[in-house]
Backbone as numpy.savetxt, mean C-alpha at the origin, in Angstrom:
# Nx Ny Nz CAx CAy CAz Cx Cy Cz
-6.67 -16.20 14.10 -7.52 -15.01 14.10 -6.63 -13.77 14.10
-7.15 -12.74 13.49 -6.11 -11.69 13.38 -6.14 -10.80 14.37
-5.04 -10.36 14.86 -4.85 -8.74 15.71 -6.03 -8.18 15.20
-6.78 -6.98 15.91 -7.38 -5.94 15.65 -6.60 -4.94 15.89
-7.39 -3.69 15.04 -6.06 -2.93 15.16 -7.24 -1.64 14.88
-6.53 -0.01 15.33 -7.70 1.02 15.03 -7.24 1.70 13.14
-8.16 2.23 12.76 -7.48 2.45 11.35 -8.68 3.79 11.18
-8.02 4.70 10.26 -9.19 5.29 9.73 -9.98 5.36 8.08
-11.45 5.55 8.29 -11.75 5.23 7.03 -13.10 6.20 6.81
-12.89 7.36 6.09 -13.60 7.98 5.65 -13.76 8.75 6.82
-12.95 8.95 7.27 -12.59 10.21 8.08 -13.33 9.81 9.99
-13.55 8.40 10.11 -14.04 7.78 11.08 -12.94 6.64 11.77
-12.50 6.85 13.03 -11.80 5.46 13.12 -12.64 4.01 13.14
-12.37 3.15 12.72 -12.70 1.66 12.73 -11.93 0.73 13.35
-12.43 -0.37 13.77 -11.48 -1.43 13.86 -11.71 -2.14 13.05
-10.03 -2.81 12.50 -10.04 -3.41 11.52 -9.00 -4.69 12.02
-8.94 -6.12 10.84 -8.51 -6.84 11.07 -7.14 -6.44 10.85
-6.11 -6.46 11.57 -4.85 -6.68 11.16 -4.21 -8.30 10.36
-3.96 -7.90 8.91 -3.41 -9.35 8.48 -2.31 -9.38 7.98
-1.74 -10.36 8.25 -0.16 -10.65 7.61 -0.28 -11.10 6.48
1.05 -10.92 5.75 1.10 -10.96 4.58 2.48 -11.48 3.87
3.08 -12.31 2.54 3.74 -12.48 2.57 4.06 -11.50 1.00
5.37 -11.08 1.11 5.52 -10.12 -0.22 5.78 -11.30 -1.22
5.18 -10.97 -2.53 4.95 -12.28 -3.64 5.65 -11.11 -5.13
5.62 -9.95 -5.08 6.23 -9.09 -5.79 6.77 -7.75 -6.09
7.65 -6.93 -5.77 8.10 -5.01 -5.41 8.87 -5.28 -7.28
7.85 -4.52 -7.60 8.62 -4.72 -9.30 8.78 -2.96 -9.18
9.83 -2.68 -9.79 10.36 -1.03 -9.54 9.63 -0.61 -11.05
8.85 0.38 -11.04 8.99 1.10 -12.30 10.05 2.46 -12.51
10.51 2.59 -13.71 11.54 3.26 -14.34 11.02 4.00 -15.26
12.02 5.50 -15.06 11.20 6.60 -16.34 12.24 7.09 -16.37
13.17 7.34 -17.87 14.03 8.30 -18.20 13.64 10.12 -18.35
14.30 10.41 -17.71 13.97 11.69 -18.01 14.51 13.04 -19.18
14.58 13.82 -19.49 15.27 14.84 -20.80 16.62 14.48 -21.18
16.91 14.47 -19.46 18.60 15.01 -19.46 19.53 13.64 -19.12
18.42 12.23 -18.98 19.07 11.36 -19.36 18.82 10.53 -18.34
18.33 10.97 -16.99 18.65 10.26 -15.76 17.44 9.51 -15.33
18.09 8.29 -14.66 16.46 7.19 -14.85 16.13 7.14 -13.71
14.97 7.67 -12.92 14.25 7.31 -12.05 13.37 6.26 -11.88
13.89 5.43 -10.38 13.01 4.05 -10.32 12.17 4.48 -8.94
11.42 4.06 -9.19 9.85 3.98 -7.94 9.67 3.11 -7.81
9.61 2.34 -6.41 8.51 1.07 -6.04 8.20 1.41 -4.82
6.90 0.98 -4.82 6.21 0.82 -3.14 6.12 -0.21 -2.28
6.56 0.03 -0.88 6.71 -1.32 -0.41 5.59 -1.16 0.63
5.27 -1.91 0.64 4.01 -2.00 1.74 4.57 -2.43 3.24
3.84 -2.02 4.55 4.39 -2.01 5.48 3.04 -2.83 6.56
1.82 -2.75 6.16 0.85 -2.73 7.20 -0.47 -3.16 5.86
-1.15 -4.18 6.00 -2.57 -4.67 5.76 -3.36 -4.59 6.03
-4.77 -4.46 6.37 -5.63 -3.92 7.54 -6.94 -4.58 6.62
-8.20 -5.21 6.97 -9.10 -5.28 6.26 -10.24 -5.12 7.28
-11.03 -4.08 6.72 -12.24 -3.84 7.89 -13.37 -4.45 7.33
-13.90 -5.08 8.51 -14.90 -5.77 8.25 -16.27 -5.49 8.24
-17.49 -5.89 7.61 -18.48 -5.69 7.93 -19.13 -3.97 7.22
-17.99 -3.92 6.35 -18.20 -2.35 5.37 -17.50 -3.27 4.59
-18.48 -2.25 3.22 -18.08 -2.74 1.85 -18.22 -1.18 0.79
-17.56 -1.32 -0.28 -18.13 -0.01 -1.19 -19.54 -0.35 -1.76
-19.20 0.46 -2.57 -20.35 1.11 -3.24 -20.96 -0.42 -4.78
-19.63 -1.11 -5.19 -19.54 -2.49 -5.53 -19.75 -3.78 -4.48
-19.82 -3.44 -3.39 -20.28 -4.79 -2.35 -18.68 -5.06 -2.33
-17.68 -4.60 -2.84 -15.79 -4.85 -2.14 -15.41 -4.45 -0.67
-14.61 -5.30 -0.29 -14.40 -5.19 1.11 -13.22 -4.15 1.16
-13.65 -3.66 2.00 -12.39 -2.33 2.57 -11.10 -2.60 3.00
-9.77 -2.54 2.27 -8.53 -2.80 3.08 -8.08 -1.27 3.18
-7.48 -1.39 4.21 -6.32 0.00 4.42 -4.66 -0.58 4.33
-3.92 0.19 3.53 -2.71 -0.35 3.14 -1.50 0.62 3.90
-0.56 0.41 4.68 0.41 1.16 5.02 1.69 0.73 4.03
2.11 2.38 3.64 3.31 2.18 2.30 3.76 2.97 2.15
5.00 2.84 1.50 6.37 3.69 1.49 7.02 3.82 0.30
7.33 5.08 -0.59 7.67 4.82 -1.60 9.48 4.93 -1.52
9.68 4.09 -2.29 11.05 4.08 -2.62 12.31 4.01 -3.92
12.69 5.32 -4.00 13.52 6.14 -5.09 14.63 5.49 -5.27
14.82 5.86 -5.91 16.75 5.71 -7.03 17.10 5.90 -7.93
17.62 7.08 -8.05 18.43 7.43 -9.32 19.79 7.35 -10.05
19.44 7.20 -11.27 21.11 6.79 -11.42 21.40 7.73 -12.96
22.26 8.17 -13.36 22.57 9.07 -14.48 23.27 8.06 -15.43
22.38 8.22 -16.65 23.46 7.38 -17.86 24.47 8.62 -18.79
């Protein structure tokens, strides 16, 4: 059974399930820029959260995601 945990959602706190997770893929995207230099982005996720018992506006269940983006540049 998962941790509960407080989260906010739509400007209300909730409790939500805390769930673990195992990372299955951080694929970096890359964009050259004018002057030559390639910027990579990926997000790594830190925190899962799925609240229960709310759904949207499609009947989908609500997750809250904690994440971090992470840079690198390199000049060709």
């Amino acid at each position: 059974m998962p941790n509960k945990i407080n989260v906010i959602h739509e400007g209300n706190q909730v409790e939500a399930d805390d769930l673990s997770f195992d990372v299955v893929k951080e694929a970096w995207n890359e964009y050259r820029t004018e002057d030559g230099t390639i910027v990579r982005i990926k997000i790594v996720v830190s925190n899962i959260a799925k609240i229960p018992d709310i759904t949207d506006n499609a009947g989908n269940p609500i997750y809250v995601v904690k994440s971090s983006n992470v840079v690198g540049i390199s000049k060709t």
